[in-house]
N, C-alpha and C positions, 0 to 999 in steps of 0.2 A: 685887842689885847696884845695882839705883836706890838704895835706900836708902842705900847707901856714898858712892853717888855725889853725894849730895843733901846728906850730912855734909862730904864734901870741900869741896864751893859755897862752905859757909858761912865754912868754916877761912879761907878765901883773902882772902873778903871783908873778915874781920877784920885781916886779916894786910893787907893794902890801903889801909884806913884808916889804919893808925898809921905804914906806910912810904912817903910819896906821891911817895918822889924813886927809887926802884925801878922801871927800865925794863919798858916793855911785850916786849920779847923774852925776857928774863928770867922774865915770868909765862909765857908761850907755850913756854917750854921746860920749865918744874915742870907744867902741866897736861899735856904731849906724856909724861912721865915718868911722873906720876899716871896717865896711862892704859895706857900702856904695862904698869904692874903690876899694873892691873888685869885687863888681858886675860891673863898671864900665870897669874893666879889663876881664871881662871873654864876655862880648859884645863885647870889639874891637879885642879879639883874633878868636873870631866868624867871625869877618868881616875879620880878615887879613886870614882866613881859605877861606873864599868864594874868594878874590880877587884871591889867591896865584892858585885855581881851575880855574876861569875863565881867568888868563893870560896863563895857562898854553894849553891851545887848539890853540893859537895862532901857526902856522907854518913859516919854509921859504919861498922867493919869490926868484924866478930868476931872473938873471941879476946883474946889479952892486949892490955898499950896499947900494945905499938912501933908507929911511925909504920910506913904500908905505903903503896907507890904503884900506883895502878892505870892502866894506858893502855887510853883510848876511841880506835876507828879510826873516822876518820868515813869513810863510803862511799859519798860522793857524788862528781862529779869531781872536786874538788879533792880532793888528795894527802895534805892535814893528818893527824898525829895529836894529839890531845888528851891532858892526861894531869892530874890531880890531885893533890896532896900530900895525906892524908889522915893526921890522929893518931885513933886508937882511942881513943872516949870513948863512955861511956855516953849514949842518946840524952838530950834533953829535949823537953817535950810543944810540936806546932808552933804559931809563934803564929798569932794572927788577922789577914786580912786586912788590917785596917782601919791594924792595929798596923803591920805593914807598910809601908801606904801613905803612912802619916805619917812614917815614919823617912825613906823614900825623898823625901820631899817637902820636908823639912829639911837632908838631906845637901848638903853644902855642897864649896870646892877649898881646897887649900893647895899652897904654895909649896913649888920643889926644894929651898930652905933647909934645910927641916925634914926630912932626908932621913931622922932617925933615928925621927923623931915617926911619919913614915910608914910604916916599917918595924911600927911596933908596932901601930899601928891597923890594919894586912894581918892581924898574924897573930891578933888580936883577932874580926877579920872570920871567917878561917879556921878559929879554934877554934869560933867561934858557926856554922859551916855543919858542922862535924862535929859537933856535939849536934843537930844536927836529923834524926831518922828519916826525913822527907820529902824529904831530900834525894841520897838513893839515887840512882845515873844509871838504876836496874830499873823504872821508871813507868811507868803508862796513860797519863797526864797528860803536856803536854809543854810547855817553855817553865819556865821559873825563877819566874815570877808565882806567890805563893801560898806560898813553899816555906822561906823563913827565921824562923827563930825566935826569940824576943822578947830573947834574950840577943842576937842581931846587934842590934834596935833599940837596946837600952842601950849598944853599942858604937858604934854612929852617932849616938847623939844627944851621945853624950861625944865623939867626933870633930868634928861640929858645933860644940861650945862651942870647943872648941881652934882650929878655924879662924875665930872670931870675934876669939878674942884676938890671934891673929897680924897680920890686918886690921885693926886697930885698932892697930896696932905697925907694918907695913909704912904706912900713914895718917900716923903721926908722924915717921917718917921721911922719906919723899916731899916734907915740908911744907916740912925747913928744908934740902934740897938748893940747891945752888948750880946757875949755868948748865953748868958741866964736867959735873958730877955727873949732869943730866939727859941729857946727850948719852950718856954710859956706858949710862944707865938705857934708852934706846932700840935699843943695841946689844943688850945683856942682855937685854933684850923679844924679837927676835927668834931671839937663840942658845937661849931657855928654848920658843920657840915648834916649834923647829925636833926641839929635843930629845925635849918634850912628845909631838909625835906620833909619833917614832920608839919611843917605851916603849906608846903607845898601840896601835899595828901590832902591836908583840911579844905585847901582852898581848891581842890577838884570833887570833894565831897557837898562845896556850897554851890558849884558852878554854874549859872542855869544852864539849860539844855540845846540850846544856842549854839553851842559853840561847837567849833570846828572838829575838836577830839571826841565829841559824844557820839559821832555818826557810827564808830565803831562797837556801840552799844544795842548788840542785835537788832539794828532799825528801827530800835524805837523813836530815832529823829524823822525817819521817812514816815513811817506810821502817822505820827501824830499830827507832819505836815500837811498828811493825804488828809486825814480825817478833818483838819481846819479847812482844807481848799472846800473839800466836801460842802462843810456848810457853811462858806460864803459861798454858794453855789446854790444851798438850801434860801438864803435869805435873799437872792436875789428873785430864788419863786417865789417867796413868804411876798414881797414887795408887789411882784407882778398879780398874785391873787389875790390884794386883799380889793380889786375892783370888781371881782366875783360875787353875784348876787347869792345872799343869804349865806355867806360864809363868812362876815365879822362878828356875828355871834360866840364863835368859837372863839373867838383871840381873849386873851386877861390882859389887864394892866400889867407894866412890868414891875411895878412895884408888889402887886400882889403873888407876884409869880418869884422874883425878887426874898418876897419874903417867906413862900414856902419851901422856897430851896434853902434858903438857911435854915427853918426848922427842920428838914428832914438830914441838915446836917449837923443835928446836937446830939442826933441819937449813934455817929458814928464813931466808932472806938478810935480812942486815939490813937496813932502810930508813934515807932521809935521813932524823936528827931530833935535838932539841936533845938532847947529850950529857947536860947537866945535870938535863931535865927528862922523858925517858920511858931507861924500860929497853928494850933491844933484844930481851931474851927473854923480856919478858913477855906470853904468847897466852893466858891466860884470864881471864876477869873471872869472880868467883863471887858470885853477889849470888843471897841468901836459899835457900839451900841448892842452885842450880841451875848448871850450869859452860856458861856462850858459848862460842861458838868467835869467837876475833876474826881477822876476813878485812883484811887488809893490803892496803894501795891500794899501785899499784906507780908512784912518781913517773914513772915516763917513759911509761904506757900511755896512748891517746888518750880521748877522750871516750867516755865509755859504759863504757868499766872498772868504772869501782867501781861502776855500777848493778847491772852482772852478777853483781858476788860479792858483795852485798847479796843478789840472789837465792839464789845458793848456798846461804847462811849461815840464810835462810829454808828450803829444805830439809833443809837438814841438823838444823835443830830440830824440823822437823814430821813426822820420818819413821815415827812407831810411833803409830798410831790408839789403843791403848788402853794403853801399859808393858808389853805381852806383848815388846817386845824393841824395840830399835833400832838404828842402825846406828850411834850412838854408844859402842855395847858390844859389846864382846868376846864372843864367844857360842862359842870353839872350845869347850867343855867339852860341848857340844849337838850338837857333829858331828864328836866324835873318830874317826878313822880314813876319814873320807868322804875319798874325791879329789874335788877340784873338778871331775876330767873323766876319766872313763873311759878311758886310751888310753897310748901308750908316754911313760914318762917319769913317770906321776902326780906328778909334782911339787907337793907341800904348800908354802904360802907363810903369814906371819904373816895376821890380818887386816888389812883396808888402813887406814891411817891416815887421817885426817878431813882433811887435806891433800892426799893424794891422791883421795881418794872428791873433796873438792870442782872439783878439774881435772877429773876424771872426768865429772863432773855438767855442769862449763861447759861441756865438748867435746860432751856430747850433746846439749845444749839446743841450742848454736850448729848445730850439723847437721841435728836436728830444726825446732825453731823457726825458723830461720837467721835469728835478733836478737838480738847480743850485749848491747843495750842493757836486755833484758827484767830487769824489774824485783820481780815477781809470778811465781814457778816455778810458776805453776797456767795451763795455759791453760784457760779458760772457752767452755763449750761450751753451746748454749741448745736443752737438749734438746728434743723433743717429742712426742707420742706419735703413733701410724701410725694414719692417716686411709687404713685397709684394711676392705675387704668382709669380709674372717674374724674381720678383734674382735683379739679375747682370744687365737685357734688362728692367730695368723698365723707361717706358712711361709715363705718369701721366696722361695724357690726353687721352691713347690709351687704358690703363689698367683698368680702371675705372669698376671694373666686378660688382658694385653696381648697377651702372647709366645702364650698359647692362642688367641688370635683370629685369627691370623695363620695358624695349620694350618688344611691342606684336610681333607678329609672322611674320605681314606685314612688321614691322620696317626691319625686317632679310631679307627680299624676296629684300628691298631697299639697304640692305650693311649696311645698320647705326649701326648695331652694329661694325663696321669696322671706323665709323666715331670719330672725337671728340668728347668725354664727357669727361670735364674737373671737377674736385674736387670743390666743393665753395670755400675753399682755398688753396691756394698754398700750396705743401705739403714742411716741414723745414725739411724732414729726408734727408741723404746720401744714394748716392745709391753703393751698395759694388761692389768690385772688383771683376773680377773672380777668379777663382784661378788660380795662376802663369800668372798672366800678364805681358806683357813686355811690351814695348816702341815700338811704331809701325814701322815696316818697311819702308824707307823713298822712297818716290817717283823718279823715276818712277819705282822703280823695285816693289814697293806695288802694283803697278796695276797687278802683272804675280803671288804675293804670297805674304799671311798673313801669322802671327801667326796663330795656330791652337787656340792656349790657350786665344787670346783677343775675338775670337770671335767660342766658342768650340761648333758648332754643327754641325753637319754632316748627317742631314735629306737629303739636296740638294743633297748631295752627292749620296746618291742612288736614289733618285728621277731622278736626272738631270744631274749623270754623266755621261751617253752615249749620252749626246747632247754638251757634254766640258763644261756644266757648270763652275762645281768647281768640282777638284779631292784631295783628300789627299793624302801627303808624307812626312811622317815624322813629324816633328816638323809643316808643312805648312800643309794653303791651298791653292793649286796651281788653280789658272784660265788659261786655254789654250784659253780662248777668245773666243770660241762659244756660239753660242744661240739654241732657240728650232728652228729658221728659219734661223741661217746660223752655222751649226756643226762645216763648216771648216774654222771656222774664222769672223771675225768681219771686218777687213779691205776688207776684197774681196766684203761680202755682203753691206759696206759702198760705195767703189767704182762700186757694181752693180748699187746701186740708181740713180747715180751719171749719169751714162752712159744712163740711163734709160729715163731722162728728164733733156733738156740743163737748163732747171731752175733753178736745185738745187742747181750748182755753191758753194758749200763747202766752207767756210771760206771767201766769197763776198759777195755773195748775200744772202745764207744762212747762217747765226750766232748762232740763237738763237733757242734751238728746245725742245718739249716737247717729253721725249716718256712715252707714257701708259703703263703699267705692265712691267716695266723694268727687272725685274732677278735681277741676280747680276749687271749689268748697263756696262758690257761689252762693251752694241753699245756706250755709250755715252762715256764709256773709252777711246775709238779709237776716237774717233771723235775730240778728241785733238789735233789729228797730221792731222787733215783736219781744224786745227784751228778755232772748231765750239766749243760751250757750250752748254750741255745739262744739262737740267734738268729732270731726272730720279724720277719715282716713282712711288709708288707699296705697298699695304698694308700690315699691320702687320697680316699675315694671314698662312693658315698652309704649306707656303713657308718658311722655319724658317730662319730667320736673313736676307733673303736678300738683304733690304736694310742697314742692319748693314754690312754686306760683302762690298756694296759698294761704305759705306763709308770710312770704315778700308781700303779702297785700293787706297784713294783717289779721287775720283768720284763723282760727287754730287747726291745729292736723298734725298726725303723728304720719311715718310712715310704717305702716301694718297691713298684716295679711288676716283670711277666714284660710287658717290654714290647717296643720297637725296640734296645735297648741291653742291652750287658753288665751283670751286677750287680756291685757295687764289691769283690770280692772275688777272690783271684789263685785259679789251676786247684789242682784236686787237694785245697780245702780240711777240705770236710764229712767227718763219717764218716759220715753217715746225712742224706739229705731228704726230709723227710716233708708229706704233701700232705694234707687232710683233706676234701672237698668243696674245692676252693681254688679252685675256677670260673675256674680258666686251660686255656686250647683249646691241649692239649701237641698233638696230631696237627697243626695246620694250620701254613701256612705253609713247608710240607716238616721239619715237628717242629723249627723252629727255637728254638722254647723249650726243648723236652724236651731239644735238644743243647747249649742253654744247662746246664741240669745236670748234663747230664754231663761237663761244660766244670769245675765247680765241684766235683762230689765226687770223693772220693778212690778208686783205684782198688782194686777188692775192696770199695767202698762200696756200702750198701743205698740203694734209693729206694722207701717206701713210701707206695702209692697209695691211699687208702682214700677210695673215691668210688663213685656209684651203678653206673658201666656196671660195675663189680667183682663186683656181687651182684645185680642188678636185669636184668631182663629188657623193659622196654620198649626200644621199636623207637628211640628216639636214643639210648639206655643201649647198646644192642646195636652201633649202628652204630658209635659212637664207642670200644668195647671192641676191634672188629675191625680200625680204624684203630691202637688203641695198639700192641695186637699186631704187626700188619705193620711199624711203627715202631720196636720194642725190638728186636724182631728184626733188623731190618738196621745196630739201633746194635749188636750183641752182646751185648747184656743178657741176662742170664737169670733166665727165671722162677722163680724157688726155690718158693713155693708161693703158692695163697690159702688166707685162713684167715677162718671167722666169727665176728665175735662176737657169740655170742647171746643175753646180756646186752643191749646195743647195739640187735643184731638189724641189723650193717650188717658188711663184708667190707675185707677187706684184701688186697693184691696184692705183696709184695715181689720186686724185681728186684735184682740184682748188676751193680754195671760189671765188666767182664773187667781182671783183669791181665795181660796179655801182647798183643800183635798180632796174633795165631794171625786170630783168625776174621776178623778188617780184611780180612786178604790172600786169604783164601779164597771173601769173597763174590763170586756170580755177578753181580749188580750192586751198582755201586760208587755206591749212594744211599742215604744222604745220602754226598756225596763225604769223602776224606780232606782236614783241612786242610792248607794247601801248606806248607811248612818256613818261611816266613820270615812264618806265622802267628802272634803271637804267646799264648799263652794266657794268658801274663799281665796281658795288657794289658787293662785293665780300665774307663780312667777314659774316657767318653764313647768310647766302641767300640760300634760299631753290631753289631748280633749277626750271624754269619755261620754257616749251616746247612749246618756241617759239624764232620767228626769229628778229634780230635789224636790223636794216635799215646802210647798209654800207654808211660811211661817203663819201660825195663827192665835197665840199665846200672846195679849197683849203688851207684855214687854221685852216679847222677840222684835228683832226689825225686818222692815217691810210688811210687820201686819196691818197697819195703818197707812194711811199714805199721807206724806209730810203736807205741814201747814203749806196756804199759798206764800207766792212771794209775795213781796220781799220778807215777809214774816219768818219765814223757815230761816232766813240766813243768820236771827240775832237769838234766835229761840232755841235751846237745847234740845234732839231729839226727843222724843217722848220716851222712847225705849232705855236710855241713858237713864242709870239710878243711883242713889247714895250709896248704894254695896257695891260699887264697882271703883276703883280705883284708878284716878284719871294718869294720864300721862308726867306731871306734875309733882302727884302725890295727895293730889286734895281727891273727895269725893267728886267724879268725874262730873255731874250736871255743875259744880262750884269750879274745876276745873275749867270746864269749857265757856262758862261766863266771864272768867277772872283774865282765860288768855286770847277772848275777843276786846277785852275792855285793856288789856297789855297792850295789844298791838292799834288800838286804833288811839291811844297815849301816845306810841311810837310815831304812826303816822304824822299825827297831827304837830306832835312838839318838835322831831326829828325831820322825818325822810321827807315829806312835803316842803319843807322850808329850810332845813337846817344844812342838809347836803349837798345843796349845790343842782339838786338833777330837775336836767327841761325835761319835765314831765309834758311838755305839747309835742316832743320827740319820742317819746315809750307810747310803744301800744303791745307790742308782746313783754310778758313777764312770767321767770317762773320761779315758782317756789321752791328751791333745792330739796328744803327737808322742811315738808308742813307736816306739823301738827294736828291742830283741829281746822285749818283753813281760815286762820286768825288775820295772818297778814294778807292774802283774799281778799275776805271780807271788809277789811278796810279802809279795801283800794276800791268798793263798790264804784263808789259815785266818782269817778277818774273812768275819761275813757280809755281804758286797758281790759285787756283778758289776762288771768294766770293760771296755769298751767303748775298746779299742787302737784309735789312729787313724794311720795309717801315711801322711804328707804326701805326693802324687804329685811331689813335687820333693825328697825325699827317696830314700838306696837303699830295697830293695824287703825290706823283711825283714817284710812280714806273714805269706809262707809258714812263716816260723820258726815266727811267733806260734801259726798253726793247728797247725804240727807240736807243740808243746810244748802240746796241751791247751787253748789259749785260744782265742778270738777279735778279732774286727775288720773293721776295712773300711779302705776307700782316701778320702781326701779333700784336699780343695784350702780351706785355712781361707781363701784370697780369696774364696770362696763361703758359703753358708748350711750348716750341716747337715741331714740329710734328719729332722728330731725336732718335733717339738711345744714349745710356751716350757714353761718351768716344769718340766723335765723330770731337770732331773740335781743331783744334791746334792754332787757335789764333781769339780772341772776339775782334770789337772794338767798343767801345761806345762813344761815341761823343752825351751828354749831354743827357745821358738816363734817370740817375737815379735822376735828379732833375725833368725831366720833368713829371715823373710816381709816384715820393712818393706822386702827389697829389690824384691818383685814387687808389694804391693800397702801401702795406708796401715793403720795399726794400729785406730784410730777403729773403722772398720767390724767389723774383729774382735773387740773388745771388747764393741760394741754387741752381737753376735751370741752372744759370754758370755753378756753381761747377761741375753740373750732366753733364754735353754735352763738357764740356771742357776735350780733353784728360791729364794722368796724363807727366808731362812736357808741356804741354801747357800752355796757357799763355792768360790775358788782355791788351789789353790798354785803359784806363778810360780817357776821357777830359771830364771836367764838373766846376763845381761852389767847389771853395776849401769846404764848408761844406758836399755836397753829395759824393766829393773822401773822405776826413777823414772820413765818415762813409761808405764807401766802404772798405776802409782799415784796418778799425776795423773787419767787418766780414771775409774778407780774412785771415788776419789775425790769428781771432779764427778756419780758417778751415786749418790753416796751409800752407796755400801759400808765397811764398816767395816774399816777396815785394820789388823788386829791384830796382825802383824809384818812388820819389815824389816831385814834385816840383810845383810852382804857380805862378800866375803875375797876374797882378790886384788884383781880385777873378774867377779867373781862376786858377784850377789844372789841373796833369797831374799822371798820375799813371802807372806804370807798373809792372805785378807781374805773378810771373810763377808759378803751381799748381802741389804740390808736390804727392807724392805716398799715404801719410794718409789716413785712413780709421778709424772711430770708431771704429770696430773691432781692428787693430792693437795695440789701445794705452793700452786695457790693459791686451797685450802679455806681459810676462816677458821678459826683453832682455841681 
């Protein structure tokens, strides 16, 4: 513009010379003129600077050439949408920077004159921003710098020369104006100035978001970038897993998927926006084979809106760890016939539409989080590992050496330091690896040998290796299958019992057995192939590991004491409890332990003793025989026989509880006393033990007045005591109950979790059921070799006596607590509506952690619950590094599945 301005100078000068009777207000009015159209022209070359930037981010579209328009939402607070005119044209290659810079460095203004001139140089602009591939709005990159190509340059340098010729024509003009003329031209100046920035507002009101000035649009250009990289990130796992067996069931066509994204975008309200320049129904953008979901800013919400469904729209593309599935697809073909909820009404609904999942998702975050303004659907958590005296074996509940400091001396003489003492809160640290851990040996050959290195301690081993404990070799530890009462074997000493008393009937009539002081869990190893379950356990005590040995080997076992307290299990459970040496003092205390078991087994159940005072003859063997005696006795127990084995070379003692009341009422002393009626036996969860006796049920549809069908018949057959006036868990009368949610979950099994999720079920042999029911999903993992481990929530009803009655097991737990196990212990959790029912007593955080801790590394979840409590399930798994292999929903129900990889806080900041 100097330069123009320095040509004008001279024009004048001459023009001066030859006119010298030409007034000086006359010149002051042609120079106030000349400038006036000058500024005029250096505003519209500003505007054809901004136009010539914001057509240039427009990209190609596949397919034929019709012109096609696409709307960009921005979602920041401001309400804009952006939208593009784009024709379909084959790319061209982008130019170079430099080429660019130059073009931009030349481009020059022109006048509203040339309204038509300007028209053609836009769509000159326009067509050179659709030949450029790099101009896609799908980029890493952000910001329009860098992105037009050399055919825009040839178009602005020819637009350049055009505004030279006009300036050199509006220059001749100006020259031979009169004084009227320039007074117009002053007016005109400012009517062009006024207009100028109204076309210029407009054209940053159409801008897409692209471009260089939007960045200062509260981040919502970083936002939206992160959330694209995100998922070309997603789709490059979607790619990698679709080699994943049983996981292309999940995927839809993308036409069908395609097409229900437009229907569930006819039902969304229209927004304010230019008629002419965006369509009101257009909610997908597809860029490079991938379909957005575009989240609508709603013009009248307040600040922090559109950050929020910014996050949304970030969930909702991130939600499938590997293409084994997402909640972006339709997956009924995966779980036809399933109800979403066991109970009156099953009501089947489509699955939920990606506009509702997203309300969904904001109303949880806002509840959870409570910040609608959050920006990042992750909350970040700075894990770290437990700085604990046990390492690697840390127990939360067992280790608590605070809570043990604080017992007196008496507390010791009762075990309670051996008992639960749980933390006030759940603790959030990692519990670390050992060193050189592997991936456990898989079943059955886990049962004959471990790793040394999952589970490295070798106390037992000289304690208890001349009795076949556990031996070391090598890399293993070998178990040859002995006990302290049977050396040469487990199976022989199983089939002594067996021969011993026609009752015990192995895998019929016997199913479900408890044994005391387990060891390594040996007897209850073998007991599989007599197709019984046992439940194993034994304290954390200076027996080192042994209920971690025998769970590393597949076996079940809790860690527990016979201690001050009830054990977690309701009356009447066991068929059989068997004691082996278990170096618990059943006589003292006035036989308050011993009446703890018979608090637990069922009635007509055996308790076999097989311990020294049984066979042996010295004088504390002797004393302590004559205590038992005088004890069983006044419980009603009877002696059925002893028996040797001389194999062994050691004796067995089997007792019977009574079924009926007969002998209660008859004793001459009433000790140990009857418990008082409004004792309850069920009552289980921190119950101090009380030494006395329940009144065995005999009212035919009391339970335990009969004793359950054999197996496997008892497992499909509703108790007999269960009746239509009792109302199930469900809502249905409980015998319709308990049929309708075995026949649920073995639908589940068979359409679902067996084939559809992805899991090497020839890698699970431990499993538990977070929050069972009637022992539905149990049961229809029978024929699977695996054990589960029912967990029956103390704030839930009470249906674990079903569980026992029907052939299974379990125990009682509070997931605001630890469980009584060892880390590293189970290879597949499943939860069915845990973590919605529990954030109202306690925070999820700690339960998760508590996952993390017990779940081995390759092990795995499966989450059914309410879509808000899996998206925050998935956010912490997530931050712990689990691999989240599916996610999907219907109604407001989700489904989750995710397998927990080798991380450790320690590892992440190894150099690698």
């Amino acid at each position: 513009m100097a330069g123009v301005g320095g040509r004008s100078s001279r024009a004048a000068g001459k023009r001066g010379g030859g006119a010298a009777s030409s007034s000086a207000a006359a010149s002051a009015c042609v120079y106030y003129a000349t400038t006036g159209v000058l500024v005029a022209l250096c505003v519209a070359g500003a505007y054809l600077l901004t136009s010539t930037s914001s057509a240039s981010i427009a990209g190609p579209d596949d397919g034929d050439k019709a012109a096609a328009v696409t709307a960009y939402r921005h979602t920041t607070r401001s309400s804009f949408a952006y939208e593009v005119t784009r024709e379909k044209a084959p790319p061209s290659p982008p130019r170079e920077p430099e080429a660019e810079d130059g073009a931009l460095g030349k481009e020059d203004a022109g006048s509203e004159e040339d309204g038509g001139a300007e028209q053609e140089r836009g769509s000159a602009v326009t067509a050179a921003a659709v030949d450029d591939p790099h101009a896609q709005p799908d980029l890493d990159e952000r910001g329009s710098g860098g992105e037009d190509s050399k055919s825009d340059a040839a178009a602005v340098d020819e637009d350049q020369s055009n505004e030279r010729v006009r300036v050199a024509a509006s220059e001749a003009t100006a020259e031979e104006e009169e004084d009227a003329a320039a007074a117009t031209g002053a007016d005109k100046e400012q009517e062009t100035l006024d207009n100028d920035q109204e076309e210029e507002q407009q054209s940053h009101l159409q801008m897409p978001r692209a471009t260089v000035e939007e960045r200062n649009l509260d981040g919502g250009i970083e936002e939206e970038s992160i959330a694209r990289q995100r998922q070309s990130d997603e789709e490059e796992r979607m790619s990698a897993g679709d080699e994943q067996p049983g996981t292309g069931i999940l995927r839809r066509e993308a036409q069908e998927d395609e097409a229900a994204e437009r229907q569930s975008d006819e039902d969304r309200p229209d927004q304010e926006q230019p008629e002419e320049e965006r369509s009101s129904d257009q909610s997908l953008v597809e860029e490079d084979g991938r379909t957005l979901v575009e989240v609508e800013s709603d013009p009248g919400q307040e600040d922090g809106g559109g950050d929020d469904k910014a996050a949304e729209s970030e969930h909702k593309e991130d939600t499938d760890g590997s293409g084994a599935g997402s909640v972006n697809h339709n997956v009924v073909d995966t779980l036809q016939g399933e109800d979403s909820a066991v109970g009156a009404g099953g009501d089947q609904s489509a699955w939920a539409t990606q506009r509702d999942q997203s309300h969904r998702e904001k109303d949880r975050r806002q509840e959870n989080a409570g910040d609608g303004n959050s920006t990042d659907g992750e909350e970040q958590h700075e894990w770290r590992t437990c700085n604990v005296k046990a390492g690697a074996d840390y127990i939360p509940c067992l280790d608590n050496e605070k809570a043990v400091k604080k017992l007196r001396p008496e507390n010791f003489r009762r075990y309670e330091h051996r008992e639960r003492h749980c933390p006030d809160e759940g603790p959030t640290c990692l519990v670390a690896l050992p060193r050189g851990y592997r991936r456990p040996v898989e079943w059955p050959k886990s049962r004959d040998r471990i790793w040394l290195s999952n589970v490295p301690h070798t106390k037992l081993v000289q304690v208890k290796g001349h009795q076949n404990w556990v031996k070391v070799s090598g890399q293993y530890l070998l178990f040859p299958g002995g006990g302290t009462q049977f050396i040469h074997g487990a199976l022989h000493y199983i089939d002594f019992l067996q021969q011993s008393v026609r009752g015990v009937a192995w895998g019929k009539r016997t199913r479900v057995v408890l044994d005391v002081g387990c060891g390594v869990a040996s007897f209850g190893g073998y007991l599989f192939e007599r197709d019984v379950v046992t439940m194993s356990f034994a304290p954390k005590d200076e027996h080192e590991a042994q209920v971690q040995m025998a769970l590393e080997r597949g076996i079940p076992a809790i860690s527990a004491v016979m201690g001050s307290k009830r054990l977690p299990f309701p009356s009447k459970a066991f068929d059989l409890v068997h004691c082996a040496r278990c170096r618990v003092p059943w006589h003292a205390d006035g036989g308050a332990l011993l009446l703890e078991l018979n608090r637990v087994l069922r009635p007509g159940g055996l308790f076999v003793w097989s311990a020294t005072p049984v066979y042996q003859k010295l004088t504390d063997d002797v004393e302590i025989w004559k205590a038992m005696t005088a004890l069983t006795k006044s419980m009603c127990w009877e002696l059925v026989t002893i028996k040797k084995d001389r194999l062994n070379g050691v004796g067995a003692a089997f007792y019977r509880k009574p079924t009926s009341n007969e002998c209660y009422e008859s004793r001459t002393r009433q000790q140990p006393p009857m418990c008082s009626d409004d004792d309850d036996a069920n009552a289980a969860w921190y119950v101090r033990l009380n030494a006395c006796i329940h009144r065995v049920p005999t009212g035919v549809a009391e339970r335990g007045a009969r004793w359950p069908a054999d197996w496997p018949r008892r497992v499909r057959a509703p108790p007999n005591w269960l009746n239509t006036s009792q109302v199930g868990v469900y809502g249905k009368p409980a015998p319709e109950d308990f049929v309708a949610d075995y026949q649920h979950w073995r639908r589940v099994m068979d359409k679902s979790y067996l084939n559809g999720l992805g899991v090497d079920w020839s890698r699970v042999r431990n499993v538990m059921d977070m929050r069972a029911a009637y022992g539905g999903f149990a049961a229809a993992l029978r024929d699977q070799k695996v054990w589960v481990m029912n967990v029956v929530n103390v704030d839930a009803p009470d249906t674990l006596p079903i569980i026992f009655d029907r052939g299974l097991f379990g125990m009682y737990h509070d997931w605001c607590e630890s469980f009584s196990t060892y880390p590293r212990t189970y290879d597949l959790l499943h939860a069915d509506r845990l973590f919605s029912k529990i954030k109202d007593r306690c925070a999820v955080l700690p339960v998760i952690v508590e996952v993390d801790r017990i779940v081995r590394p390759g092990g795995s979840i499966i989450v059914r619950d309410d879509s808000g409590a899996v998206g925050e399930v998935e956010k912490l798994l997530r931050s712990l590094h689990w691999d989240v292999r599916l996610t999907f929903s219907k109604n407001d129900e989700g489904v989750l599945f995710a397998e927990k990889s080798d991380w450790r806080t320690e590892l992440a900041a190894e150099p690698t």
